[in-house]
Phi, psi and omega in degrees: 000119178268144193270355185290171201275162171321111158283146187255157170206126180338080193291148184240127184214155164256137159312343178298301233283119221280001195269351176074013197237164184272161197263145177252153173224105188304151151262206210256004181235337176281174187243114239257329202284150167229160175261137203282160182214130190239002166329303177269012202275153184294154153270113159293157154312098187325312189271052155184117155287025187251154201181032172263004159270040152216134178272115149214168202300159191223129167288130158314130158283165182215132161265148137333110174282130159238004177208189195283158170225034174272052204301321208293103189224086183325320191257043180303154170262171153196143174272058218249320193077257190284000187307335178304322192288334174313310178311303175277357177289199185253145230236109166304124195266002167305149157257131178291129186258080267232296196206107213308343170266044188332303189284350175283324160298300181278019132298340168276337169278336167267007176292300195306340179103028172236129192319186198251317200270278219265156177279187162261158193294339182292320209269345202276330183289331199238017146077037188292343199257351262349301164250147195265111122148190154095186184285324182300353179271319162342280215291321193285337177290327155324279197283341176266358169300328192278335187257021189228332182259013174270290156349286187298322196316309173218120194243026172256017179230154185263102185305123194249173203246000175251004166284007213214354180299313214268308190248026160247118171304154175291327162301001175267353199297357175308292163319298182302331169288334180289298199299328172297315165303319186282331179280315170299289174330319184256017186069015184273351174206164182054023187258168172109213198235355178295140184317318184296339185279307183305313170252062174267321169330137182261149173285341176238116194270129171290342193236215208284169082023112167219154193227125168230146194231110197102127195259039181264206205295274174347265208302330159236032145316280190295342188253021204241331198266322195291310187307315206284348162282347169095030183252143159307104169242148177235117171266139144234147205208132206276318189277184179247046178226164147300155158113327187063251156259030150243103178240111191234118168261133172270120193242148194213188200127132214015084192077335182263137161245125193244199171206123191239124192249099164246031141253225199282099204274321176271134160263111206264132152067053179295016170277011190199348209289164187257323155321308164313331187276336169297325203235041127232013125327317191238357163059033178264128182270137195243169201258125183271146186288099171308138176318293200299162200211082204280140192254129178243123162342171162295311178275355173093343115008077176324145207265168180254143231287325178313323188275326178332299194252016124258005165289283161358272189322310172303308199299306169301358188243355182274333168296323179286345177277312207300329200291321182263011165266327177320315180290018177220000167258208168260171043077312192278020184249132208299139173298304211288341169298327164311314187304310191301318199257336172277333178279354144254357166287303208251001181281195180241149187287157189220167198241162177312309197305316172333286217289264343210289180302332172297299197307345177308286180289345151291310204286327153350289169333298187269345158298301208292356207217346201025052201205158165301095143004309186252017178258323204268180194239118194317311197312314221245329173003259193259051172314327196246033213277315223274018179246007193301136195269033157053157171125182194267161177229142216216143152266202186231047190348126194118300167109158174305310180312351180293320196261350161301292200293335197273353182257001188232358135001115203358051162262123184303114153230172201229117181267163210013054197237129179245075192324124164238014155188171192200103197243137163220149168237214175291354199257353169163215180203154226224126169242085190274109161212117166090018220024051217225163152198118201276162171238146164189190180285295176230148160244163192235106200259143197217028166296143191301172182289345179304302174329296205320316231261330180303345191072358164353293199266125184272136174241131203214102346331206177243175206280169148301145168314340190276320188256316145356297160320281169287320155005275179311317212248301226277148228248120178251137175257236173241117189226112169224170156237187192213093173260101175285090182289177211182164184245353185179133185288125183232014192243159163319136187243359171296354186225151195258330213195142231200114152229172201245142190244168182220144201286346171268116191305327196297344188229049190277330161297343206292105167086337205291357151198163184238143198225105185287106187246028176301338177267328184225001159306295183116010159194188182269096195246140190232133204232091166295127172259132166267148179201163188072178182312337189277332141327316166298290178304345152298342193289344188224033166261101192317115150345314172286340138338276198285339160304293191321315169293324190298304219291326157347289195281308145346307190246003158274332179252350126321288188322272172014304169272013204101311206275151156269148193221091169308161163299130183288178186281305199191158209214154174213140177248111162280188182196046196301321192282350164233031156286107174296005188247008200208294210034054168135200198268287140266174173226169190227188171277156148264132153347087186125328170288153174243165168297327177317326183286323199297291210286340187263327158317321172274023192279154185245134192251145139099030157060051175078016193244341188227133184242184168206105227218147202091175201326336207245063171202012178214122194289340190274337160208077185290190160053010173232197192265302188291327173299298175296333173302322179299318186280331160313312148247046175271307192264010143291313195295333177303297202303322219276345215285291202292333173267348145264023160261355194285309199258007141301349220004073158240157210230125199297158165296077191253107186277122189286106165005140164245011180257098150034274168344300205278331161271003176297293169320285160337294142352278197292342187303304212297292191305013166303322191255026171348117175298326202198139203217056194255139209000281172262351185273145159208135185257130166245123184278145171269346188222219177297115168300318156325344189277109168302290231274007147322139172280159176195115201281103176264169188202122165232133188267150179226153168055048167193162162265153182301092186297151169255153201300138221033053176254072209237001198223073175294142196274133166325068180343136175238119185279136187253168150308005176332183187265165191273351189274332187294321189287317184275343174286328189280323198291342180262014186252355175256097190256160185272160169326137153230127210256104188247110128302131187209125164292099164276138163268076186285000000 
């Protein structure tokens, strides 16, 4: 998140202009992109994205400029296809008149995550415009807002560029060819499982060779987009199923049958989500989740709803004094130390049932993070709220797994193949799974970060240091449940979710909410969640335990009433942190991370041949379902970019870095491998060691002990809830390595 201030700039605006926003004409050091906020946006009917009958006033979002904007690059390559006639025409000072409910479009375009006024750093990269701000941006934000609410409109049809002929002039056809290449190309339309769209897929694929690794959401996204671009794809997938951590097992017994989503379960902020446009594709109605949440004591005691929504209140404003303290500390310090430290500077004495309930809204917290309170990172936490895609957050009757069987519909996967390296260079790549080894042009790696951070997979080379790094520092956490069949529903259906407080803070995830899917399973089913440190400790808690404890906790707060709380039919204990295909859940920031790690994990390696895809590679929505779905056809539009430019022989444009970091980074790649190496000195020679007159880059370490070589798998700090003053004091007496470079010479 960047914290600097705005540059402003003098806005232009016409009486015409029909979107109501001011037109910006960027300076040559800001960055024309802003990030979308759906905070005000209408809620709709979750099974429809259309929202033009409603007009309202609408606020611009504004990003923070963080780099240079000299975006305009005459020899840029872009996979745009006709976007050149756009460049070259002669630029009209008309504004184009399309559609009298302008904002009612681009409220539908920024659902998709595109600003309402300014391009995105991608459309400015791929040359939609001749100039960045002004009316030709204007006229081209018009037509492409317009062929994206054209789509949605019906999202089982392939939207074609002569459906846009009868309201477009032809002097705009310039435009209209940039945007349709650019929406398409990048999967912003015609993308998903509806029949006109499937056969589109070709049967004899014309391009290249791609090996993608891993069938979850990401890996069969990108291979449902790549086929459909005409590329030859091999999926391999370690487990012997689709989905990855969208897993919905069918549980059945006596009579009863359910569908249990024991991964990735809420589909969040379904106004924009591109899963929702999947399952009204398939013409599936999704359940919107009700809000309320009724809370039960430790004794089984409805909690009282007054101490409730002062607890809240509290619990919110110590988030908001951290949110606004954050800028003035370091980077290494922990949210829960912050919660922790202000809530005994500035709190109110509280009776144990308070404490009881606050801790109730940190294991929330920490579900929400899949992460330790003193593990997530005060600066970065929630790095990503303000991309949030607005709208109800919904199941799926059925289970996920339902838009899982529909994406892997004849996309070729090889089921039980356990990637074990993946070497590429310029001439392709190389893939070991299962003792096979596949070839191909690219490969495309889609393993959770759990994977990554595990060292599973040998990558030949070794990854860069840079992306190494962000590894390293980005934070996967935990999640588990406890999914129950039941011969009968015996809890309120009046409600989607249910919680439990518990009087001991240390096990405060254990169970702390249930979640009732009796509504939408297809029998009476009950889904305890675990989270937090008490998650790490299910992992290694006899199946039989943890029923016991649910049946437990269940029947202090039924029984009371009358109900009886039967014995389940059948129970499944998940273990996602010791799944060799996952090791763990999601990812969050961690303490020392940034969002900047989610964009250098999706960094593409090895001069365009191994990409990367999933949640944890895209910063704006990590940790979701719909975020790996984005990425997947973020890295098809990448590859087909890099594989016609390949057969173009042109050779992409890597404009060299001003950033400290990257050389930093850089550095550290060359010195894995050292010529010469004697305590804290180490020599890389430019030429014949034997040459005196070879130049030779020396590095002297100070403060650290001596790493050994490929020695990349540091073990993780682990941050405690110390006080925060405690934290910053370690942080300034644990100083990091420091790395000194100097150019030798003769």
């Amino acid at each position: 998140m960047d914290q600097q201030n705005s540059h402003h700039t003098s806005p232009y605006i016409t009486n015409n202009n029909p979107l109501q926003f001011p037109i910006h004409y960027p300076n040559s050091n800001s960055n024309p992109n802003s990030a979308p906020n759906f905070n005000s946006i209408p809620n709709p009917n979750p099974n429809s994205d259309s929202i033009t009958n409603h007009s309202l006033p609408f606020s611009t979002p504004r990003k923070k400029r963080t780099k240079s904007s000299n975006f305009l690059n005459k020899n840029l390559n872009s996979d745009v296809g006709s976007s050149s006639s756009a460049r070259t025409q002669v630029v009209s000072d008309e504004i184009i008149s399309i559609n009298k409910d302008s904002t009612s479009e681009a409220l539908i375009a920024l659902s998709a995550g595109f600003p309402a006024d300014v391009l995105t750093d991608d459309e400015i990269e791929a040359g939609v415009v001749s100039v960045v701000g002004g009316i030709e941006q204007l006229n081209y934000i018009l037509i492409r807002n317009h062929i994206i609410t054209k789509w949605r409109e019906n999202v089982s049809h392939w939207v074609t560029k002569d459906m846009f002929f009868d309201v477009i002039p032809k002097h705009f056809y310039g435009l209209l060819d940039s945007a349709y290449n650019y929406l398409v190309s990048r999967g912003y339309v015609n993308f998903g499982v509806a029949p006109a769209i499937k056969e589109r897929i070709l049967a004899e694929p014309s391009k290249g060779r791609v090996i993608i690794v891993g069938a979850g959401l990401a890996g069969l996204t990108a291979a449902r987009q790549l086929m459909s671009l005409g590329f030859k794809v091999i999926v391999l997938e370690g487990r012997k199923r689709a989905g990855g951590r969208v897993y919905t097992k069918k549980m059945e017994g006596g009579n009863k049958v359910a569908a249990a989503d024991l991964g990735g379960s809420v589909l969040t902020g379904t106004l924009g989500n591109p899963l929702g446009i999947l399952a009204r594709q398939l013409s599936y109605t999704l359940h919107k989740v009700r809000g309320e949440c009724p809370l039960y004591r430790a004794d089984g005691k409805p909690v009282d709803k007054d101490m409730d929504q002062k607890v809240e209140a509290a619990y919110n404003r110590l988030l908001d004094k951290a949110s606004k303290f954050r800028q003035e500390v370091s980077q290494d310090v922990s949210l829960g130390a912050a919660l922790e430290t202000f809530r005994e500077v500035l709190g109110d004495a509280v009776n144990d049932e308070e404490m009881s309930l606050f801790n109730w809204h940190l294991a929330n917290l920490e579900y929400a993070n899949a992460g330790l309170l003193s593990n997530l990172s005060l600066a970065f936490w929630d790095q990503d709220d303000i991309y949030d895609m607005g709208g109800d957050h919904c199941f799926l009757p059925g289970g996920n797994g339902r838009l899982i069987q529909a994406l892997a519909e004849n996309v070729p996967i090889i089921f039980g193949k356990t990637v074990h390296s993946i070497r590429y260079g310029s001439e392709g790549v190389q893939v070991v799974a299962g003792g096979q080894v596949f070839e191909g042009d690219m490969a495309l790696c889609t393993v959770p970060l759990g994977v990554l951070k595990s060292g599973s997979i040998k990558f030949i080379p070794e990854l860069p240091q840079r992306k190494l790094d962000a590894i390293k520092r980005l934070g996967f956490g935990l999640l588990n449940k406890v999914a129950m069949l039941f011969p009968c529903v015996f809890w309120d259906t009046n409600v989607d979710m249910f919680g439990h407080v518990v009087d001991d803070s240390s096990s405060r995830g254990e169970f702390f909410l249930f979640f009732s899917y009796a509504t939408v399973a297809g029998g009476p089913l009950l889904l305890a969640l675990v989270a937090g440190e008490a998650a790490h400790k299910f992992e290694i808690m006899p199946p039989t335990d943890a029923v016991t404890k649910v049946l437990h906790i269940l029947r202090g707060i039924y029984e009371p009433q009358g109900i009886e709380v039967p014995e389940p039919i059948q129970t499944v204990c998940t273990r996602w942190g010791s799944d060799p295909f996952s090791f763990g859940s999601y990812s969050n920031v961690a303490v020392g991370a940034s969002g900047d790690d989610y964009d250098i994990l999706a960094e593409t390696v090895g001069e365009g041949r191994l990409f990367f895809a999933g949640e944890a590679t895209t910063r704006r929505y990590p940790a979701t379902m719909h975020g790996a779905f984005l990425t997947g056809l973020r890295e098809a539009a990448n590859m087909a970019h890099h594989a016609s430019v390949r057969t173009s022989h042109l050779k992409v444009e890597k404009k060299p870095s001003k950033n400290a970091y990257s050389y930093a980074s850089l550095l550290e790649d060359l010195f894995r491998e050292p010529d010469l190496e004697f305590g804290s000195f180490s020599v890389i020679f430019a030429g014949k060691h034997s040459d005196v007159k070879s130049a030779a880059i020396l590095r002297v370490t100070f403060n650290g002990s001596q790493k050994t070589n490929h020695d990349v798998t540091r073990t993780e700090q682990h941050h405690s809830n110390k006080s925060l003053f405690q934290q910053l004091q370690s942080h300034f007496n644990n100083q990091q390595e420091l790395h000194v470079y100097t150019l030798l010479s003769k």
